[in-house]
N, C-alpha and C positions, 0 to 999 in steps of 0.2 A: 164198407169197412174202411179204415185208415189203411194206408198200404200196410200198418202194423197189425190190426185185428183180424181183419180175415179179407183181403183185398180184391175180393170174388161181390159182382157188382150185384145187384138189388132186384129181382124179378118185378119189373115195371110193366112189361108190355105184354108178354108171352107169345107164343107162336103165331095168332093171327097178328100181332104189330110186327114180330121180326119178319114174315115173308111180305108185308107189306111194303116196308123199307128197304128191303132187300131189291123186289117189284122195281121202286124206282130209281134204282143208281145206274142201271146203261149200261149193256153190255155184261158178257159175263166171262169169266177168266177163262174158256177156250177161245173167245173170238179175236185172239190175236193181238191184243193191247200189251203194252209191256207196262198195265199195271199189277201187283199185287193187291188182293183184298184182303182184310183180313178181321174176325167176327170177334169183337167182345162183348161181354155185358155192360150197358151203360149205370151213366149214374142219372141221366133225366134231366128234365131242363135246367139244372140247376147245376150241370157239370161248369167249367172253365178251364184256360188253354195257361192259367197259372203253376209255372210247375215249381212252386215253391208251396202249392197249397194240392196236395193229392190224394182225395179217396177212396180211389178206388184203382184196379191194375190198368184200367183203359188209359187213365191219368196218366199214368207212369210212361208207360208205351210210347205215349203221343209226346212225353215230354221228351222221351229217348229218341224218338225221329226229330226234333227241329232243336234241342238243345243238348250240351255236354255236361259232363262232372269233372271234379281236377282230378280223381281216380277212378277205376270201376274195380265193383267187387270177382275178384275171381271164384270158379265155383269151389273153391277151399274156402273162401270166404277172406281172401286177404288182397290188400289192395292191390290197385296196377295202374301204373300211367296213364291219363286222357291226355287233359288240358295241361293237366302240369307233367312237365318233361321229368324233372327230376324235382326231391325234396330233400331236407337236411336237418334234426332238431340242433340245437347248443347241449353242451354235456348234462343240464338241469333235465331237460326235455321238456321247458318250457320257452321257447321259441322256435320256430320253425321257417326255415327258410327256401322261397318256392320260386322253384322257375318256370316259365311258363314254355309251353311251345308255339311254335309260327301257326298259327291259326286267325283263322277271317269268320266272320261275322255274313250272316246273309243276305246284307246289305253291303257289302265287302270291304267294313271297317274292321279295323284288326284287334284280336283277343288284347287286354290289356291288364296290368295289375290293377288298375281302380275297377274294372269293370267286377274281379272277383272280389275287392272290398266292397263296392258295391251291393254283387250279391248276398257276403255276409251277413249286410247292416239288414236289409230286408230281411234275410231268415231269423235273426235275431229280434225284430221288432215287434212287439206284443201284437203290434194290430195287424200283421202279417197273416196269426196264426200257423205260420210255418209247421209242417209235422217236424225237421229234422233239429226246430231248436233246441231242444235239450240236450242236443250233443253239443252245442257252443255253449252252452251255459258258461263254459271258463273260459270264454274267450276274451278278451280286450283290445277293441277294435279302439281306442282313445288312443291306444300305444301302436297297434298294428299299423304297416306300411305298404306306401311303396316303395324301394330302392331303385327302381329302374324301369320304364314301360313293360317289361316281361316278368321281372322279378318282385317279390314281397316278401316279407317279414312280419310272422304271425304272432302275436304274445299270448300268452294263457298268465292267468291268472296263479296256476298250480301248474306243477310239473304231468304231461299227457304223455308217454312214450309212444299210445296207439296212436294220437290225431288223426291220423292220416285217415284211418277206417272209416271216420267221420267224415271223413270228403267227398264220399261214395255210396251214403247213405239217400236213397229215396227223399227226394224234394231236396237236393244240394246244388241242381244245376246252377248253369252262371250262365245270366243278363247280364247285357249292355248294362254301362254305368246310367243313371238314370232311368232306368224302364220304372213303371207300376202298372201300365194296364198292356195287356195281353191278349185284347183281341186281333191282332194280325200281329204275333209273335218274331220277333227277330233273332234267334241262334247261331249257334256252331255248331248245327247239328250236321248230320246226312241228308235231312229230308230240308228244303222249306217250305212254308206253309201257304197253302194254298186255300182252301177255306173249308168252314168248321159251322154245325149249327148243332149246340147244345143237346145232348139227344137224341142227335142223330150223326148222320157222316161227318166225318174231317179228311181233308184230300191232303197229302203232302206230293210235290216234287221234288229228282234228286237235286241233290246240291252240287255243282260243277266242281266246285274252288274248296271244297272239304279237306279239313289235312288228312284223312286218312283216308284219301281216295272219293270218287266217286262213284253210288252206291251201282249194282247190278243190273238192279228195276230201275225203271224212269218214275213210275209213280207209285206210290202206298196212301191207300184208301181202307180207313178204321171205320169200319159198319157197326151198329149196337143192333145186336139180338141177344136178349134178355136169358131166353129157353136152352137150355143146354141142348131139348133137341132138337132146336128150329138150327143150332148152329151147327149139330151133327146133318140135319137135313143138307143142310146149306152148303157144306161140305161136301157131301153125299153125290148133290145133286150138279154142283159144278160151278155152286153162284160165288163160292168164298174161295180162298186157298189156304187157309188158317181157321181152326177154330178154337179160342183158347180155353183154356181151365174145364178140363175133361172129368169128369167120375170116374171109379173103376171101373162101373157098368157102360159109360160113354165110353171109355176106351176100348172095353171088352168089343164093341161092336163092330171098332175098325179093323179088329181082329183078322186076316187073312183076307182084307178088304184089297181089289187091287185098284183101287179109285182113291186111297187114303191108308196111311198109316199114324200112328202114336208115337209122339216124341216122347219118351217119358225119364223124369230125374227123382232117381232114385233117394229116398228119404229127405225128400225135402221141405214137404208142409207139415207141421204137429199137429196134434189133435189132443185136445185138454179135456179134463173134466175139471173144475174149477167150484172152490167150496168155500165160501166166508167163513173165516175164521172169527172174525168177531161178532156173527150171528148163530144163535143157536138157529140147527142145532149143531155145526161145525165148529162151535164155539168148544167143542169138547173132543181135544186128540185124540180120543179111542174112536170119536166114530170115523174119523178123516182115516185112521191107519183099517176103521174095518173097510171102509171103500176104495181102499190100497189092493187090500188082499182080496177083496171079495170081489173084485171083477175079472175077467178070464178074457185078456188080451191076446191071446193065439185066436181066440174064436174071435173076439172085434175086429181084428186085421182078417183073418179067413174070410167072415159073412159079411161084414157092414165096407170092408176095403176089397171085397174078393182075392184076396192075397195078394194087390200091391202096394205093400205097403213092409215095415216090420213091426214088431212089439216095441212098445214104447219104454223107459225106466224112469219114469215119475221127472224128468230132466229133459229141459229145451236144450237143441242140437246136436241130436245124435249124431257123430263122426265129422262134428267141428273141430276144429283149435281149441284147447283150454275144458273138452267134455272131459270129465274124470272118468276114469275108469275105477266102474263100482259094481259090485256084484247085481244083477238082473234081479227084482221083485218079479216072486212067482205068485200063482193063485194058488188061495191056501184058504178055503172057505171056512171048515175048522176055527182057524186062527180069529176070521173074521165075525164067525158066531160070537166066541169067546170074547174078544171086543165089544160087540153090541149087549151080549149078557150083563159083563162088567160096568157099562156106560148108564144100563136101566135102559135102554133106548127097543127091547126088543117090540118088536109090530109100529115103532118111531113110521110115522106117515111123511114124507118127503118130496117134495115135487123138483122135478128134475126139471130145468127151462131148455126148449130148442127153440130152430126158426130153422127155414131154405136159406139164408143168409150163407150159410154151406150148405153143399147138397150131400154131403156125408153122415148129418147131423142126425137125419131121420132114422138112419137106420140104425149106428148106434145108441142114440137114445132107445130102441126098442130093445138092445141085449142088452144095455146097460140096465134099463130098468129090470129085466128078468131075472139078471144076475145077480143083483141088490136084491129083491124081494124073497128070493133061495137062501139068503143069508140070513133074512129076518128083518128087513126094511119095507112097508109100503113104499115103492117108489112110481110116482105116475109123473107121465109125460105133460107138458104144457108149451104150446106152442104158441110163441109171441111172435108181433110183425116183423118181417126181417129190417124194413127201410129205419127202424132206432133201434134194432135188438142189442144191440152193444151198447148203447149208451143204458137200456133197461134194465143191462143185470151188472152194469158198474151201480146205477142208484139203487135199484131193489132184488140184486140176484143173491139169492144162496146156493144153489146147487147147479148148477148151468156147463152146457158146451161152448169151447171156445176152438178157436183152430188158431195161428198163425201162419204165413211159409219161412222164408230161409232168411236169417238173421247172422253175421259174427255175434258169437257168444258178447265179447263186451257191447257190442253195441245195444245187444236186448237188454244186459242188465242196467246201461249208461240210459235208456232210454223208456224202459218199464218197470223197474223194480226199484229204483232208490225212494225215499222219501221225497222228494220232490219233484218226482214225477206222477202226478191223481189219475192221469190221463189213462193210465192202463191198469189199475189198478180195480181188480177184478175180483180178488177174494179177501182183502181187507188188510194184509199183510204188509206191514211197513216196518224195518228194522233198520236203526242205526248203525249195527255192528256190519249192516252188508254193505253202507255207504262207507263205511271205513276200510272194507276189506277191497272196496271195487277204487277208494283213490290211491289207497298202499299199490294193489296190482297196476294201476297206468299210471303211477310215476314212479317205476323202481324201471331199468334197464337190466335189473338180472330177471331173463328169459325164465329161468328154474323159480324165480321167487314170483314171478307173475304166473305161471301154473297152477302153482301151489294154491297160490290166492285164489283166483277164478275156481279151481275145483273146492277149496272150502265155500266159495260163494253159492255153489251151485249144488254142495251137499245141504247147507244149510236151507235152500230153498226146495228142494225134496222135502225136507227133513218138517217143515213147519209152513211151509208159505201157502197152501190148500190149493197148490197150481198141479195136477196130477197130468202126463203126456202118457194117454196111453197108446198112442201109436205116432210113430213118422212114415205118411203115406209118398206115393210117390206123386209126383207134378206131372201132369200129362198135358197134351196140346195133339192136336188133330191138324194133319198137313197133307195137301195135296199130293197126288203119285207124281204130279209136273212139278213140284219144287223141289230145291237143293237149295245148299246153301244153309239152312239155318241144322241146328245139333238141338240135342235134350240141356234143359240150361234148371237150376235151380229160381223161382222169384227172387227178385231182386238183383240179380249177378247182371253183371254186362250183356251174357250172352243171351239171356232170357229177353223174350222180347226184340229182339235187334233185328231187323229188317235190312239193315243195309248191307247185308251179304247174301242176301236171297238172290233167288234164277228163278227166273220162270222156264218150262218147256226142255 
């Protein structure tokens, strides 16, 4: 997945390749190393150590051990300090003026303003492929400077009040001025790199000369196991000291476990059912409002989340910044008959798309489909490969699961719902009135007037966009009883993923 679709990595290998791999890395975290391991799913030989191009969560991670951001997300979802000390817009809120802090390079040359225009011009450059370009789309790096080796001066095109959010986003880190290739990585990170083979391990060491310290561990070792439960094993058994991106049923297991416990952040991954609107047969509002009502989201969070998780309201971010507050969609089957009646659509045949691309998927699709067919829908399941399943039901999906994790509200709609963004663009839904609504909101500085905005954006997208959330689960991670140091963190945020405050022992 893009770190935006579902950033939970690809079952490539399964249990006999992850204890294989496991087999041979040396040593295991009782016998006294002050390294950390730590177990994701990979993305196969065709990963890289480019952290301006990242598909998957291992990507992200690796890129948070050997490089920084100019801010990091807090788990509110609002910016914070790294790189840049402090920031400042002009009254338009279109220039922004950044300073940087005393930070070195792992080579021990020094953070600099060109290095992060540097970085810009990369993220910004079509053959990049950048995930995080479309939050620069206003940027104007022709005008944009340096004023000084620490300091710069940003220009937008349009007045932005958020920018800042944008500097924090997944695939924003900052390279040395001049980098393009990536394999022996130079950052400001905590970790440096040590070495890495596509597919398989990547070894970091700490970093002495870090400005925020030097990390805890001496070393962080990223393992790929595919299997949730080769990485529950792996855990279990003493080979990992992390296992990331847990099920409710993998969490449930660490349960009263005293060899491992569940880090878990509360409502932080959504969980979509997602419907083309300009395909029949969604092509027709009564049936998109009967599959509103007609599902029973107490029971998808209870059976398919085990209850962690909560009921979803048709709206990405529940208890972000900018989520309106709107009366909760109840299940009302009733209502949703009456829908299907009115539509002509009753005994309408439907196929609902999954994949393991989330391991949540399976089980919802099966009360999903239940719940649908009680109403008056065939609806059967079909399961596509998970290694394209998102690029298959962006070309040919009508009725499909989708998940995301943890997003600022503008940054989801600045980066998947305008019209000029195709890239996520998943039930057919494009309206100019939200691109309007989403530049009026980042270029007004009245707080109350950007509210307002964002909650009409985000009524209207309930309202017609065939993006349905019917739950926000929780984010789990599996951690050794020997670690400290790391907290329950939302995807995406700083503290997710962060290794350089772990302890072993």
């Amino acid at each position: 997945m893009t770190p935006d679709i579902s950033r939970r990595g690809f079952i490539v290998g399964g249990l006999g390749t992850a204890a294989l791999t496991l087999a041979g890395c040396g040593g295991s975290p009782g016998s006294g190393t002050d390294r950390l391991r730590v177990a994701f799913a990979s993305g196969g030989s065709q990963e890289s150590l480019d952290p301006h191009v990242l598909p998957l969560y291992v990507d992200q991670a690796r890129a948070k051990a050997c490089f920084d951001t100019l801010v990091g997300w807090s788990q509110d979802m609002t910016p914070q300090p790294r790189l840049a000390e402090s920031w400042e817009s002009d009254p338009t809120g279109s220039r922004w003026r950044i300073v940087l802090r005393d930070a070195r390079f792992h080579d021990g040359g020094p953070l600099t303003a060109d290095d992060v225009l540097h970085s810009l011009r990369r993220i910004v450059d079509p053959d990049t492929t950048a995930i995080a370009a479309a939050l620069f789309r206003d940027l104007d790096l022709t005008a944009s400077r340096a004023t000084s080796a620490t300091e710069l001066e940003l220009v937008l095109n349009r007045p932005n009040f958020l920018f800042p959010l944008a500097w924090g986003a997944p695939g924003t880190e900052i390279v040395q001025q001049g980098a393009t290739g990536f394999d022996s990585p130079v950052g400001t990170g905590p970790f440096r790199f040590g070495s890495f083979s596509p597919g398989g391990p990547a070894l970091y060491t700490a970093f002495d000369d870090h400005w925020g310290g030097r990390p805890a561990i001496g070393e962080l070792e990223f393992l790929p196991v595919d299997d949730e439960e080769a990485r529950i094993g792996a855990l279990l058994s003493g080979q990992v000291h992390y296992a990331h991106d847990l099920t409710p049923a993998g969490a449930a297991r660490l349960d009263g476990d005293s060899r491992a416990s569940t880090l878990s952040a509360p409502a932080a991954a959504n969980q979509f059912l997602v419907m083309r609107v300009d395909r029949p047969p969604f092509d027709d509002a009564r049936l998109r409002e009967a599959v509103r009502y007609g599902i029973d989201r107490d029971e998808l969070v209870g059976v398919a989340l085990l209850g962690r998780g909560r009921p979803g309201n048709d709206m990405f971010g529940q208890g972000l910044q900018y989520y309106p507050d709107v009366e909760q969609v109840v299940h009302d089957p009733d209502r949703a008959r009456a829908l299907i009646t009115q539509a002509g659509a009753q005994g309408q045949a439907i196929e609902l798309q999954t994949s393991g691309a989330d391991p949540n998927f399976d089980a919802a699709t099966t009360i999903v489909a239940r719940q649908l067919t009680a109403i008056g829908l065939r609806v059967s399941a079909r399961t596509l490969p998970s290694e394209n399943y998102f690029r298959t039901i962006r070309e040919q999906g009508v009725f499909s699961q989708n998940s995301t994790g943890s997003l600022p509200i503008p940054d989801y709609i600045g980066r998947r719902m305008l019209t000029s963004t195709p890239t996520y663009d998943f039930t057919g839904y494009r309206s100019p009135e939200i691109d309007r609504l989403y530049y009026d909101a980042i270029g007004t500085d009245d707080e109350a007037a950007r509210a307002t905005g964002f909650g009409r954006i985000m009524q209207q997208l309930r309202a017609d966009s065939g993006g349905l959330v019917w739950a926000v689960r929780d984010w789990n991670v599996g951690v050794a009883a020997e670690v400290s140091g790391l907290e329950p963190a939302r995807p995406n945020t700083f503290a997710w993923a962060n290794f350089a405050g772990a302890r072993l022992g």
